[in-house]
C-alpha positions, 0 to 999 in steps of 0.5 A: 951213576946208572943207580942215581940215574934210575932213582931220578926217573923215579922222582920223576914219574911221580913229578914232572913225568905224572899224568897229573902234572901237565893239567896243574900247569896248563890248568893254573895258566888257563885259569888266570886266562880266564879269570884276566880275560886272555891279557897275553892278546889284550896287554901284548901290544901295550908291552911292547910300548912299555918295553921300548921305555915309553912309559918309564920315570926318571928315579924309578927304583931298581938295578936295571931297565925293562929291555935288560930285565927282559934279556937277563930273563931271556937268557935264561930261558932261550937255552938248550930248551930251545935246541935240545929239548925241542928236539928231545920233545920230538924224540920222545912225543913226535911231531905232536909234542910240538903242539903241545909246547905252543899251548904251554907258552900261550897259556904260559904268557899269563902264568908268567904275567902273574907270577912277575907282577906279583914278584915285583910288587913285593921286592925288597932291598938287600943290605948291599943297595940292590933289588931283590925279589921272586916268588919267595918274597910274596909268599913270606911278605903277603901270604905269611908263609915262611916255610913255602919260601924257604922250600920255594929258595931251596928248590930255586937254589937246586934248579940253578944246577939242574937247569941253569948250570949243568945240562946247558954246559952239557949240551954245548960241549956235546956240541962242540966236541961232535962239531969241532972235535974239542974235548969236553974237559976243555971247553968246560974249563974255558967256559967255566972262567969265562962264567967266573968273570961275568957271574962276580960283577953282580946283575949289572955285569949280568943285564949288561953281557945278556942284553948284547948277547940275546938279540945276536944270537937269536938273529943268528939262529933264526938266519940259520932255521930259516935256511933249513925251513926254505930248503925244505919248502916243500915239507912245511905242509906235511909239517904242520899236518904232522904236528896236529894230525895226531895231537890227540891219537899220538903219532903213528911209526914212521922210519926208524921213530916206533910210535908214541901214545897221546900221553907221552906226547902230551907230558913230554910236549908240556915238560919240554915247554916248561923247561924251555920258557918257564912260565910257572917255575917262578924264576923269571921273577927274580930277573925282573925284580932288578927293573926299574918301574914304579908299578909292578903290573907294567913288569908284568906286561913286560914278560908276556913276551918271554914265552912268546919270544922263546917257544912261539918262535924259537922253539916253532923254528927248531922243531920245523927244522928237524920236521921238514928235515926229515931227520927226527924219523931217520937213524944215524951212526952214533955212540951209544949212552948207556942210560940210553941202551937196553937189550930185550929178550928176543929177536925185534925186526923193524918191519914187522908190523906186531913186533913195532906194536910190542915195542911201542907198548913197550916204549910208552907203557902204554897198555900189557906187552910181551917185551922183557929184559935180556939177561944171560951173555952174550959171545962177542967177535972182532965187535960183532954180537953172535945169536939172535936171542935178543934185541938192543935198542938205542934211543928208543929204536932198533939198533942196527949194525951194532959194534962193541970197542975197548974204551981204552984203545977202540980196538974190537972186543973179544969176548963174553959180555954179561947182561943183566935186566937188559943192562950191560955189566961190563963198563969198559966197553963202547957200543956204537951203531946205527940208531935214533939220536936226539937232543942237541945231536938231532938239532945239529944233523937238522940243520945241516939239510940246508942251504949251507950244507955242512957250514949248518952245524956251525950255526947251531954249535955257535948258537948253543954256545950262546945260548946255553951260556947265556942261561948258565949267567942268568940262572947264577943270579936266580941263585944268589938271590935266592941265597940272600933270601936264606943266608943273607948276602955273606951266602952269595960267594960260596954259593957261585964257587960251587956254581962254577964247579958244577958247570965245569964238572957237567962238561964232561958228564953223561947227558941223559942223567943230566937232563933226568936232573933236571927233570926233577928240580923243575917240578920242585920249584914249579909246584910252591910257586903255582900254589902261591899265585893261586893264593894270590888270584883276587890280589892279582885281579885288584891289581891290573885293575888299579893299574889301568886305572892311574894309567889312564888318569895319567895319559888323560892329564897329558 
């Protein structure tokens, strides 16, 4: 698994992780920005009025209502992106990354306008009297290209599992065996049924469960951020200076935090925006096809709210959290993952100064340092590591007070432990210390530094829960219908069999390999669906020019 791990960061460092990347997404969403003339401040108003149903026809065509659209397509975006992967954006970027996030999802509003209006214009009706649409319908039906749609619903198929089903059962059941000590196998199984139920009654089933769950457990959140965000009052200032003051430097070392270059808080503050609202990846598209609406470009107005709702808000309120806190900077005893630990040759101390810029060259690859891997043994005693030729870090920190246990049985091991290219080779030992956390672990201490004290977890176990749930249902219907598309709708039923295994065997499995999966399927279904409303651009403008236009002739007939 440690192999499979490395050759995903591998495809990622030529993918989502590529200097490249961030300006083609940011790029694509400033150009329509632009070229609409900034309809994320223009349309904003209008869609919250075509939202409430205002402008809607009776015998519009489709399976479910604006609002249901919109939740269904929340859900699928308001998940561990919101929770865990602010937080890992922090981890890896600093406060800086949180900047970087609110650019994606303001340029994000219009990328997501696009791809949906366009989605929605070219929908079909399936075999079985449902709607059915997404990128890869514009991309067969309007650009004639076959082979981008069937790469574009192969890639849709793929992400499902990397970004729907796998790591949103992996960060709940992280969270709810560290909140309420159940096993992971356990919650798995529950869970995995539970989605079995609602996935087989088709999106109806699907609009219906989401459109009760996303207002709940949004406001449940926000209740518990806000909580946090008031305790702390007193650091919101400093927060925000934070975020900006190094959005174009990187942000300096501060505690147990080494640093991190312009780079990787810019990659990993547009990464995690992705990964959090999507805009780009094309698989809002899919949940509003389902609407009902007689004019594609009303569709459209209604998922500029997505990455507003998402990231503007949610993800503002988690990062605030974890900021003012004072938590992303701290270290906390925690169980080491090995895709997280590595052992460097030499003895690194925290407080002096060459070492922390040697370990941040290191960590950010950010220009020549001295730093090498450790290989040779290392003599182990009742848990203690003897010697001072090397250094282990842990989430990109120093570890501190370093333990080494049986897997078996946690006793303290005795011992000779080989070590190779920094890498442990014995694989029945649990390491555990003081050092950085990240991902749900991070948000979870977070919110326990408020006004409800310990009860803090509860709220974020309980909303992840949701959360990622509710995305992990979302993401099965992206799915199918990108199944109907290739193999016709006999395709579905295996498809969500599979589905359902896969959730049920992530809730069990390491974390940080399941969000390097998902680091990959995103860029995969990103790319082809840019280059299709790039493509699209004079179509798109034609379009939102006819609308207004019957638009106004229709209120002007009133």
């Amino acid at each position: 698994m440690e192999a499979f791990g490395n050759f995903l960061l591998l495809l990622d460092s030529y993918l989502g992780s590529s200097f490249w990347f961030p300006y083609v997404l940011l790029g694509t969403g400033l150009f329509f920005t632009l070229y609409l003339k900034f309809p994320q401040i223009r349309y904003f108003k209008h869609a919250i009025k075509v939202v409430s149903g205002k402008y809607d026809r009776k015998g519009d065509e489709g399976d479910t209502s604006h609002f249901q659209a919109l939740t269904t397509a929340l859900s699928g975006t308001v998940g561990t992106g919101n929770i865990s992967g602010v937080a890992l954006a922090i981890f890896l970027g600093g406060p800086a990354a949180l900047l970087w996030m609110w650019v994606t999802a303001f340029l994000g509003m219009t990328t997501k306008f696009v791809e949906v209006t366009l989605s929605h214009k070219y929908r079909v009706k399936t075999e079985d009297g449902t709607m059915a649409g997404g990128p890869m319908y514009f991309m067969d039906r309007r650009l004639n290209m076959k082979w981008l749609a069937v790469g574009f619903a192969i890639a849709t198929v793929i992400s499902s599992f990397g970004t729907g089903s796998l790591p949103q059962i992996n960060g709940i059941s992280t969270s709810m065996e560290a909140t309420f000590g159940i096993e992971p196998i356990l919650t798995g199984a529950v869970l995995a049924v539970l989605l079995a139920l609602v996935i087989l009654g088709g999106i109806k089933r699907i609009a219906a469960v989401t459109s009760k769950i996303v207002p709940f457990m949004a406001g449940l959140y926000i209740v518990g951020a806000l909580a946090v965000i008031f305790y702390n009052i007193e650091n919101i200032g400093p927060s925000f200076v934070s975020i900006f003051e190094y959005a174009f430097t990187g942000s300096a070392a501060v505690g147990g935090f080494l640093g991190a270059s312009f780079a990787y808080a810019f990659n990993r503050g547009v990464n995690r925006g992705l990964f959090s609202n999507e805009a780009g990846q094309g698989s809002a598209p899919i949940a509003h096809a389902s609407a009902k609406a007689h004019e594609p470009v009303s569709e459209g107005m209604v998922s500029i709210l997505e990455p507003f709702i998402d990231t503007i808000i949610i993800c503002t309120l988690t990062g605030l959290v974890i900021l003012s806190s004072g938590v992303w900077n701290e270290k906390f005893e925690n169980q080491f993952d090995r895709t997280d630990m590595v052992i460097l040759a030499g003895q690194y101390e925290q407080n002096n100064e060459s070492n922390k810029l040697e370990l941040y060259k290191y960590l950010n690859e950010d220009g020549e340092h001295s730093v090498e891997s450790y290989t040779g043994k290392i003599e182990v005693v009742s848990g203690k590591a003897l010697g001072k030729d090397f250094t282990i870090i842990n989430a990109r920190s120093i570890a501190e007070d370093v333990r080494f246990t049986l897997s078996s049985n946690d006793d303290p091991y005795t011992g000779t432990l080989e070590v190779v290219d920094g890498k442990l080779v014995k694989q029945n030992i649990v390491v555990t210390g003081k050092s950085l956390i990240h991902s749900a672990t991070l948000t979870t201490k977070a919110f326990t530094r408020g006004f409800f004290g310990e009860y803090g977890q509860y709220i974020v176990s309980i909303g992840l829960l949701l959360f990622a749930f509710s995305t992990a249902i979302s993401w099965s219907y992206y799915g199918d219908r990108a199944m109907t598309y290739l193999l016709g709708p006999r395709s579905i039923m295996p498809y969500r069999v599979f589905y359902v295994a896969g959730f049920f065997w992530a809730s069990f499995s390491d974390t940080t390999l399941i969000w390097y999966l998902s680091y990959v399927a995103i860029v995969v279904m990103t790319l082809p669906n840019l280059f299709g409303i790039l493509m699209l651009r004079k179509e798109m403008r034609e379009t939102v020019d006819k609308y207004w236009q019957d638009f106004e002739k229709e209120q002007q007939s009133k």
